[in-house]
FIPALUM-54011 format. One record per residue (C-alpha): residue number from 0; residue in one letter; z, x, y. Coordinates in nm, 3 decimals. Each point is the difference from the previous one (the first is absolute). Layout:
BEGIN
+-----+----+---------+---------+---------+
:   i : aa :       Z :       X :       Y :
+-----+----+---------+---------+---------+
: NUM :  A :       Z :       X :       Y :
...
+-----+----+---------+---------+---------+
END
This chain:
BEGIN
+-----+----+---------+---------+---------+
:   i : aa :       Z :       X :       Y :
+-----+----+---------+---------+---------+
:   0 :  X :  -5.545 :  -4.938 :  -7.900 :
:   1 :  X :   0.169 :  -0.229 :   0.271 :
:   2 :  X :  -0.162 :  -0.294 :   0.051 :
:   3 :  X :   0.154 :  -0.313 :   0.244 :
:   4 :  X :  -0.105 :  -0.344 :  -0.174 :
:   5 :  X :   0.080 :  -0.351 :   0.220 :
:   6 :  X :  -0.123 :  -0.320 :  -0.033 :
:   7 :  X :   0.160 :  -0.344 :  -0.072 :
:   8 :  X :   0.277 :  -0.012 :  -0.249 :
:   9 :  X :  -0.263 :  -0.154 :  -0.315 :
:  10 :  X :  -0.270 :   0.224 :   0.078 :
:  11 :  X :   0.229 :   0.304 :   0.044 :
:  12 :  X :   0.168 :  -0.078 :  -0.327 :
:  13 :  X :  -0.349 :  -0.046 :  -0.140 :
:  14 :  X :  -0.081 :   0.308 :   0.100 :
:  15 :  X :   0.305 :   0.239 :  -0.149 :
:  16 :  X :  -0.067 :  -0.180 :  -0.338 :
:  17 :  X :  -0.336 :   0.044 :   0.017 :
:  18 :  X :   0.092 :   0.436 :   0.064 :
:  19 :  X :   0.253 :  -0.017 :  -0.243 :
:  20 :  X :  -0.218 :  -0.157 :  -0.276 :
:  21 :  X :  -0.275 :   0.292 :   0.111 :
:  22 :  X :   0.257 :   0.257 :  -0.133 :
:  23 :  X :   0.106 :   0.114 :   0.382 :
:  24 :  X :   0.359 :   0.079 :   0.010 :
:  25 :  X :   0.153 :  -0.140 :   0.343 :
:  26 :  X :   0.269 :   0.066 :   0.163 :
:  27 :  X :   0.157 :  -0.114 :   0.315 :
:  28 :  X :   0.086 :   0.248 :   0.319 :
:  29 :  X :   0.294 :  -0.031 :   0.135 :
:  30 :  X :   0.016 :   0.240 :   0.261 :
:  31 :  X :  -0.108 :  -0.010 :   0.339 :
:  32 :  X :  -0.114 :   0.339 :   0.202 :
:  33 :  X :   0.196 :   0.000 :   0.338 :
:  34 :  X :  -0.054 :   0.207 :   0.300 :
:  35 :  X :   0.306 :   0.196 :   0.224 :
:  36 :  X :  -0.159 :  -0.054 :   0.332 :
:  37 :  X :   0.260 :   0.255 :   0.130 :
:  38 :  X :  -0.149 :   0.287 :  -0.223 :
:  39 :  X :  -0.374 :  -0.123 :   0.029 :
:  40 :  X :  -0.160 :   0.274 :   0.161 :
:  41 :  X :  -0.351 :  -0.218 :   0.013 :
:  42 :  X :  -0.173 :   0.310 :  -0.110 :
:  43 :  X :  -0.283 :  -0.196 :  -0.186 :
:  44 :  X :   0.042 :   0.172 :  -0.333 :
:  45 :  X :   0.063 :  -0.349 :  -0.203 :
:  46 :  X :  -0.304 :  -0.154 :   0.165 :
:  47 :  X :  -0.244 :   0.205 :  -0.206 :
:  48 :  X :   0.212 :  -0.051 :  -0.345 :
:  49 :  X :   0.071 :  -0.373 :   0.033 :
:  50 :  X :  -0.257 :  -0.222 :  -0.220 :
:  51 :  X :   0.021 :  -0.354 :   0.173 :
:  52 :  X :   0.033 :   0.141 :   0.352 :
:  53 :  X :   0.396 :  -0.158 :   0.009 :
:  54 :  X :   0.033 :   0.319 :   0.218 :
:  55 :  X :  -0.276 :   0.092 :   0.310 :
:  56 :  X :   0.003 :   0.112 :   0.307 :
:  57 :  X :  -0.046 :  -0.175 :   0.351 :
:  58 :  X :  -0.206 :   0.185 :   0.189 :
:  59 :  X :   0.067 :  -0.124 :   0.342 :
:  60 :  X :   0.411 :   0.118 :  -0.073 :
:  61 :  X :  -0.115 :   0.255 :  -0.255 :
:  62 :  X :   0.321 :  -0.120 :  -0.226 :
:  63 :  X :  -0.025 :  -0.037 :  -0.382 :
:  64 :  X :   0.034 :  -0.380 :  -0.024 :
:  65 :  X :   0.162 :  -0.125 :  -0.373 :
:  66 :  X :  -0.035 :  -0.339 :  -0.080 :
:  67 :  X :   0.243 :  -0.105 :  -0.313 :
:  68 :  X :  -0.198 :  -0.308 :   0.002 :
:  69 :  X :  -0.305 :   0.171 :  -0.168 :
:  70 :  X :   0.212 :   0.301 :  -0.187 :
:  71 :  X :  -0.065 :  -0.024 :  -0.416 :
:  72 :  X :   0.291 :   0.276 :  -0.060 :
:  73 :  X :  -0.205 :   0.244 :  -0.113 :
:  74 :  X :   0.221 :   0.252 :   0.167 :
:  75 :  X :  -0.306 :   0.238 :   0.056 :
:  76 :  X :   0.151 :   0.048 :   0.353 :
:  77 :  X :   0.355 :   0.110 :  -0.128 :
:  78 :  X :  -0.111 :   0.343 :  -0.099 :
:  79 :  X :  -0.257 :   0.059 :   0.249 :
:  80 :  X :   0.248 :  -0.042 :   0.374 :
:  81 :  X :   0.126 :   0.331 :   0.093 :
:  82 :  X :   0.260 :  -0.141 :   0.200 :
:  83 :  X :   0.152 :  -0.257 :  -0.334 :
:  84 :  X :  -0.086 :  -0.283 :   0.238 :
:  85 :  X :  -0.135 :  -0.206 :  -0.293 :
:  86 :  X :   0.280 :  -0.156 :  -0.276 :
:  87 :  X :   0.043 :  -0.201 :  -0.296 :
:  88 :  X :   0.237 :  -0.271 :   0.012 :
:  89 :  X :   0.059 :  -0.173 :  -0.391 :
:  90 :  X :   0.095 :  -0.380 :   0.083 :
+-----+----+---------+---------+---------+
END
Protein backbone atom coordinates (compact mmCIF):
# COMPACT_ATOMS: atom_id res chain seq x y z
CA UNK A 1 0.00 0.00 0.00
CA UNK A 2 1.27 3.64 -0.77
CA UNK A 3 0.13 5.98 1.41
CA UNK A 4 1.49 10.01 1.44
CA UNK A 5 1.60 11.16 5.26
CA UNK A 6 2.40 15.25 5.94
CA UNK A 7 1.91 17.21 8.73
CA UNK A 8 4.25 19.26 11.03
CA UNK A 9 7.57 17.78 11.86
CA UNK A 10 6.23 16.49 15.82
CA UNK A 11 3.06 15.26 14.66
CA UNK A 12 4.55 13.57 11.56
CA UNK A 13 7.17 11.94 13.70
CA UNK A 14 4.34 11.05 16.07
CA UNK A 15 2.74 9.51 13.58
CA UNK A 16 5.59 6.98 11.94
CA UNK A 17 6.22 5.84 15.61
CA UNK A 18 2.92 5.43 16.28
CA UNK A 19 2.81 2.84 12.60
CA UNK A 20 5.90 1.42 13.50
CA UNK A 21 4.89 0.45 17.09
CA UNK A 22 1.45 -1.02 15.26
CA UNK A 23 3.77 -3.61 13.56
CA UNK A 24 3.51 -1.67 9.92
CA UNK A 25 6.74 -1.92 8.17
CA UNK A 26 7.49 1.58 6.37
CA UNK A 27 9.46 2.43 3.97
CA UNK A 28 10.30 5.55 2.17
CA UNK A 29 9.78 6.08 -1.90
CA UNK A 30 12.24 7.45 -3.52
CA UNK A 31 11.23 7.58 -6.92
CA UNK A 32 9.31 9.96 -8.74
CA UNK A 33 7.06 8.89 -12.00
CA UNK A 34 7.99 11.39 -14.86
CA UNK A 35 6.28 11.98 -18.08
CA UNK A 36 8.19 12.36 -21.87
CA UNK A 37 5.88 14.97 -23.17
CA UNK A 38 7.51 14.24 -26.61
CA UNK A 39 6.20 10.54 -26.61
CA UNK A 40 2.80 11.37 -24.75
CA UNK A 41 0.35 10.45 -27.16
CA UNK A 42 -2.60 11.85 -24.63
CA UNK A 43 -4.50 8.76 -25.45
CA UNK A 44 -6.30 8.67 -21.99
CA UNK A 45 -5.31 5.14 -21.10
CA UNK A 46 -3.52 6.24 -17.59
CA UNK A 47 -6.56 8.28 -16.65
CA UNK A 48 -8.67 5.23 -15.90
CA UNK A 49 -5.64 3.31 -13.97
CA UNK A 50 -4.37 6.24 -11.87
CA UNK A 51 -5.79 6.10 -8.09
CA UNK A 52 -5.42 9.84 -6.89
CA UNK A 53 -6.33 11.33 -10.27
CA UNK A 54 -2.33 12.77 -10.54
CA UNK A 55 -3.19 12.06 -14.24
CA UNK A 56 -6.82 13.40 -16.03
CA UNK A 57 -7.84 14.76 -18.82
CA UNK A 58 -8.91 18.43 -19.79
CA UNK A 59 -11.71 18.30 -21.63
CA UNK A 60 -11.79 21.62 -23.25
CA UNK A 61 -7.93 20.55 -24.90
CA UNK A 62 -8.78 16.87 -24.58
CA UNK A 63 -4.91 16.36 -23.31
CA UNK A 64 -4.03 13.92 -20.46
CA UNK A 65 -2.95 16.48 -17.84
CA UNK A 66 -0.17 14.86 -15.05
CA UNK A 67 0.34 16.68 -12.10
CA UNK A 68 3.68 15.40 -10.12
CA UNK A 69 2.36 17.46 -7.39
CA UNK A 70 -0.36 14.87 -6.46
CA UNK A 71 1.60 11.57 -7.97
CA UNK A 72 2.18 8.78 -4.85
CA UNK A 73 4.59 6.58 -7.27
CA UNK A 74 2.51 3.93 -7.53
CA UNK A 75 3.68 3.45 -11.06
CA UNK A 76 0.20 1.95 -12.06
CA UNK A 77 0.57 4.19 -15.19
CA UNK A 78 4.07 2.74 -16.24
CA UNK A 79 2.67 -0.46 -17.57
CA UNK A 80 -0.55 0.69 -18.78
CA UNK A 81 0.85 3.78 -21.75
CA UNK A 82 1.18 2.16 -25.02
CA UNK A 83 3.34 4.74 -26.22
CA UNK A 84 6.16 4.33 -22.76
CA UNK A 85 5.22 7.94 -22.13
CA UNK A 86 5.12 7.26 -18.36
CA UNK A 87 8.81 6.62 -16.38
CA UNK A 88 10.39 6.01 -13.21
CA UNK A 89 13.09 8.17 -12.21
CA UNK A 90 15.03 6.69 -8.64
CA UNK A 91 16.40 10.03 -6.92
Amino acid sequence: MILEVEGDDVDFRRGMQYLKESGVSLEPIEQDIKRDDDKCTHCGACTAICPVGALHINHETMEVIFDSDMCTGCEFCVPICPPQAMEIHIG
